[in-house]
Structure formats: C-alpha cells, structure tokens
N, CA, C and O atoms as a GROMACS GRO file, in nm:
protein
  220
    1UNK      N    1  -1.052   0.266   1.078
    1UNK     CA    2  -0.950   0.320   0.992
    1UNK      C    3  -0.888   0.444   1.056
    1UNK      O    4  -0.767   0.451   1.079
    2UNK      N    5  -0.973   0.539   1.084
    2UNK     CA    6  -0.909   0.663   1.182
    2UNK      C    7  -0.820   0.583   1.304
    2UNK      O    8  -0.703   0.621   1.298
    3UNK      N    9  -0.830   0.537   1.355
    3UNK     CA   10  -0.725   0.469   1.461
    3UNK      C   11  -0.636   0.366   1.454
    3UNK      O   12  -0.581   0.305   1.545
    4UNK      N   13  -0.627   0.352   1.327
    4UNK     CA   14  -0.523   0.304   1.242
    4UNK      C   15  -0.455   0.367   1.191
    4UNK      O   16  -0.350   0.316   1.154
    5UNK      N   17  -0.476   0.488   1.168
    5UNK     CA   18  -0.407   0.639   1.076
    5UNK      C   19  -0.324   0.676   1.205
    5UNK      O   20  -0.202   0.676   1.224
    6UNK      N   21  -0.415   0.704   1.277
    6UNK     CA   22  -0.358   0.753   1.468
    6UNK      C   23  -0.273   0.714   1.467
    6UNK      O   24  -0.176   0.788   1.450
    7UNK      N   25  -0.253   0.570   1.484
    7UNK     CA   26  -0.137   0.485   1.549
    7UNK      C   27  -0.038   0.523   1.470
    7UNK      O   28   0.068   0.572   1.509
    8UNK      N   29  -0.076   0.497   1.330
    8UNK     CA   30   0.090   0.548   1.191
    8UNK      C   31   0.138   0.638   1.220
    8UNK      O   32   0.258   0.665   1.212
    9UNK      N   33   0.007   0.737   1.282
    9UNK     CA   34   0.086   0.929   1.247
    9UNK      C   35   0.141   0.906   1.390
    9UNK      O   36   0.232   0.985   1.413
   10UNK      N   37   0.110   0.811   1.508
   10UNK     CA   38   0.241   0.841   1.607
   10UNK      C   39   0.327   0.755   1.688
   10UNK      O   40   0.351   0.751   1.808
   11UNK      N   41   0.367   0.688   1.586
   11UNK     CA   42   0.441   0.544   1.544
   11UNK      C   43   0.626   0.650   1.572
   11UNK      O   44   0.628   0.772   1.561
   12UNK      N   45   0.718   0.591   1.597
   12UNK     CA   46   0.825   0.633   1.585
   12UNK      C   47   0.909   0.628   1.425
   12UNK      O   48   0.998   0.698   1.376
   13UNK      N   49   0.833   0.509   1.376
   13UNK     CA   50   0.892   0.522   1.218
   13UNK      C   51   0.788   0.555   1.144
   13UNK      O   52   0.674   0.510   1.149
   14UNK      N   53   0.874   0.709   1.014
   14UNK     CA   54   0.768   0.831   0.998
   14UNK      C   55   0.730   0.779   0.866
   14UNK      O   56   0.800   0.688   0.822
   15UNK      N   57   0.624   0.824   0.791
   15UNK     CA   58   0.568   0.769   0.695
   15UNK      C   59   0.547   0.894   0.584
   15UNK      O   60   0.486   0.988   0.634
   16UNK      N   61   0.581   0.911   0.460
   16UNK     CA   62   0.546   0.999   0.374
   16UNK      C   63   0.396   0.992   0.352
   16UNK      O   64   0.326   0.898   0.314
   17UNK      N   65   0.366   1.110   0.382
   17UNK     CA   66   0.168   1.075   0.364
   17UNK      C   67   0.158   1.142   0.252
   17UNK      O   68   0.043   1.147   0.210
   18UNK      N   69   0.236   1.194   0.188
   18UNK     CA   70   0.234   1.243  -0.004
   18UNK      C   71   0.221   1.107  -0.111
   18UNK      O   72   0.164   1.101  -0.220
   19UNK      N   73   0.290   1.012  -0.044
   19UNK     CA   74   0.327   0.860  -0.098
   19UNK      C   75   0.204   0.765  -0.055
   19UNK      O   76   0.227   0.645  -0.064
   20UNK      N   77   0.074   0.804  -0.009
   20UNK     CA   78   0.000   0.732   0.068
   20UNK      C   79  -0.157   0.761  -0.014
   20UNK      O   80  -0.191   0.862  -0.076
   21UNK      N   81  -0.238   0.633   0.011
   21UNK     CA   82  -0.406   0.655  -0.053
   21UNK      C   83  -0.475   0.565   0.023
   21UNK      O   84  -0.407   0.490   0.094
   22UNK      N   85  -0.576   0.556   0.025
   22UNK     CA   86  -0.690   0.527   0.132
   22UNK      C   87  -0.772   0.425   0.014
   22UNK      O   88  -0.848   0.506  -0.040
   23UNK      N   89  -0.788   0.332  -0.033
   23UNK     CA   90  -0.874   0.256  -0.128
   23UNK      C   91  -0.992   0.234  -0.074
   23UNK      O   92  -0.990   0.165   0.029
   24UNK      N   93  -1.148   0.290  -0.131
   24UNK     CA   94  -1.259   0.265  -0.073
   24UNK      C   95  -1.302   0.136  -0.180
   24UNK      O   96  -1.325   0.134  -0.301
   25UNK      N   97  -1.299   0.013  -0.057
   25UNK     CA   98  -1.357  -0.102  -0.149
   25UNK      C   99  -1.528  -0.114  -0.125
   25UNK      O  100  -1.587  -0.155  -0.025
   26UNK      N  101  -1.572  -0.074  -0.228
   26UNK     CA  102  -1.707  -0.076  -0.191
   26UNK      C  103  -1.788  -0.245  -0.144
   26UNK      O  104  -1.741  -0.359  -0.152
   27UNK      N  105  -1.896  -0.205  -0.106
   27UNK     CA  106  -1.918  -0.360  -0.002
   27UNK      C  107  -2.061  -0.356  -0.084
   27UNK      O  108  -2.120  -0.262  -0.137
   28UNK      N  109  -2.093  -0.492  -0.073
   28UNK     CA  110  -2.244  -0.509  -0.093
   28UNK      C  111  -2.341  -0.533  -0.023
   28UNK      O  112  -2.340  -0.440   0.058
   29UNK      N  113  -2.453  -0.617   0.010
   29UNK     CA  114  -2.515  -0.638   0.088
   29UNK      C  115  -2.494  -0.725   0.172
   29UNK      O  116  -2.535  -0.715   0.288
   30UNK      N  117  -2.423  -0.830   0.126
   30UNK     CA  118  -2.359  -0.942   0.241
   30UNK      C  119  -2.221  -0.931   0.255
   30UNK      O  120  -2.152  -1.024   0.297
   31UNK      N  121  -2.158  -0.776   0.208
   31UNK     CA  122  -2.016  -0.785   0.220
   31UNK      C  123  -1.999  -0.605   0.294
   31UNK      O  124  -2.061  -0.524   0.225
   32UNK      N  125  -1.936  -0.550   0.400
   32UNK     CA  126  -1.960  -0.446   0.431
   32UNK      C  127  -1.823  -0.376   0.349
   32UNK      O  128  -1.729  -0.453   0.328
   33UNK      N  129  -1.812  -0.256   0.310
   33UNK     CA  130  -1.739  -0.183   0.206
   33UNK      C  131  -1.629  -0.161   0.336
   33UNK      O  132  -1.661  -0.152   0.454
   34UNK      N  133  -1.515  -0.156   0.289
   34UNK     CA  134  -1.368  -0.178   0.380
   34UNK      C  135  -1.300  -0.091   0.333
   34UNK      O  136  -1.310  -0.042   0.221
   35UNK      N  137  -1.211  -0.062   0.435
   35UNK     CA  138  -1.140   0.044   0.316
   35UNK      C  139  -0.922   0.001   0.353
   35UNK      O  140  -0.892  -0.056   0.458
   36UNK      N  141  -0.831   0.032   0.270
   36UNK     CA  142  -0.696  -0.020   0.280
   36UNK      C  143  -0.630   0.070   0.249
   36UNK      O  144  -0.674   0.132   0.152
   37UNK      N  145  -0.528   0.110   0.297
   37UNK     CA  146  -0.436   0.200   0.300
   37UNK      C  147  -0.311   0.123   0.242
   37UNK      O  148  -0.251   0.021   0.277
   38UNK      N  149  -0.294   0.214   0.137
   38UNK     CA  150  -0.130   0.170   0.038
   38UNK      C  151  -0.035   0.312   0.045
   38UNK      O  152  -0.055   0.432   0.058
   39UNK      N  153   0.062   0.235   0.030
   39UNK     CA  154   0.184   0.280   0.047
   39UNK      C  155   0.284   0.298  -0.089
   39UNK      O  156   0.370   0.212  -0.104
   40UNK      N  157   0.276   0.378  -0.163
   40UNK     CA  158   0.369   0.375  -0.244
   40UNK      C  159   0.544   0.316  -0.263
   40UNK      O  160   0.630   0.349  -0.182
   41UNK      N  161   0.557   0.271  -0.324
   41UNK     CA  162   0.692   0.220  -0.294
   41UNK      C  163   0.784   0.224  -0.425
   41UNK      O  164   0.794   0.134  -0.508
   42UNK      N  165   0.860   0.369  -0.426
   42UNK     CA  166   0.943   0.370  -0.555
   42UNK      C  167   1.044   0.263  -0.607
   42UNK      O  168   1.134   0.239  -0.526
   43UNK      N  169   1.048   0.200  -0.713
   43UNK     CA  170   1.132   0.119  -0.744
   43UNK      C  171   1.279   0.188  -0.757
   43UNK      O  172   1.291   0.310  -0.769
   44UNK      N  173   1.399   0.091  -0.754
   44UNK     CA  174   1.501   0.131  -0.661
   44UNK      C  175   1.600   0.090  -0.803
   44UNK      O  176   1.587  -0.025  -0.845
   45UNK      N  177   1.668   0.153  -0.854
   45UNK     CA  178   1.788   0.166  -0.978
   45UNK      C  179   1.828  -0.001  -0.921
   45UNK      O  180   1.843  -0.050  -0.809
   46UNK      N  181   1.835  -0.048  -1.039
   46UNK     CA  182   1.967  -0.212  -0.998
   46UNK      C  183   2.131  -0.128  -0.997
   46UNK      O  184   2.186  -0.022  -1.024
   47UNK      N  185   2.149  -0.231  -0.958
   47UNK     CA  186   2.276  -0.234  -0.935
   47UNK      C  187   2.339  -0.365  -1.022
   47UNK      O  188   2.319  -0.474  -0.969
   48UNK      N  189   2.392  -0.366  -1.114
   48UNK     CA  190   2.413  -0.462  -1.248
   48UNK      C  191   2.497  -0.536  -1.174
   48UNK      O  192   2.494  -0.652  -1.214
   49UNK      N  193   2.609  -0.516  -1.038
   49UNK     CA  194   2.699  -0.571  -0.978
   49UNK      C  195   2.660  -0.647  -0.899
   49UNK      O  196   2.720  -0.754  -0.887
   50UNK      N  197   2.571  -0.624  -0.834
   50UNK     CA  198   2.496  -0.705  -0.734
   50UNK      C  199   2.359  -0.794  -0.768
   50UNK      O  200   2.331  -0.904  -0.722
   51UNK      N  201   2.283  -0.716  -0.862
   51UNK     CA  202   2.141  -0.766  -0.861
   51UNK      C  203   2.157  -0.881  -0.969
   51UNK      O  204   2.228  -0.834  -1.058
   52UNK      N  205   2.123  -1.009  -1.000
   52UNK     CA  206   2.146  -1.099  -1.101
   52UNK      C  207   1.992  -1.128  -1.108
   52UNK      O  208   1.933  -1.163  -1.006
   53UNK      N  209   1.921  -1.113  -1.234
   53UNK     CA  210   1.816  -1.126  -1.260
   53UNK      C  211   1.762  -1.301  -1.266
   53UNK      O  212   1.653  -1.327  -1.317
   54UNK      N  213   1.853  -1.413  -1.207
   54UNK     CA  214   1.792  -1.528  -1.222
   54UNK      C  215   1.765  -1.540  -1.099
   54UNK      O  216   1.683  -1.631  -1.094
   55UNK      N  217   1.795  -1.483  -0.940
   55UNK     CA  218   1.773  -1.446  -0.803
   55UNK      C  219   1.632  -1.412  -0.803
   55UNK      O  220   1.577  -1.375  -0.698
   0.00000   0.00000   0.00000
C-alpha cells in the first residue's frame, strides 16, 4: 500500500488527498486483511439541457 501511495503522490496527475481514505478490510484466518484506497467523487449539478434521465 505505501508504494502505491508513492506512485499517486508522484504520478503527473495530482490527486486531492483531503478527498481520499484508506479502508482497513479486516482479514481472517484464511483471508489476509487488505486494505483500498477511495477516492471521493463529488456529484456534478445536471444540466436539464443535456442530461436526459432515460440515458
């Protein structure tokens, strides 16, 4: 996971890390605990002209 963070933080396209969380999925004994990085993603105003809700 740290060298997965690495690579994001020096990636050319920049990432809001205010907008960002680390999910600890805990693991069991035959499953090892993983962990996933999400990304927030604000929903975006429609546009009543363009957006047609049967699309």
């Amino acid at each position: 996971m740290r060298a997965y963070v690495r690579r994001l933080r020096s990636a050319e396209e920049r990432i809001d890390w205010a907008m960002t969380r680390i999910d600890t999925l805990c693991g069991r004994l035959v499953q090892p605990t993983t962990y996933r990085l999400s990304l927030f993603v604000p929903t975006q105003e429609r546009n009543p002209n363009r957006d047609h809700p049967d699309h």
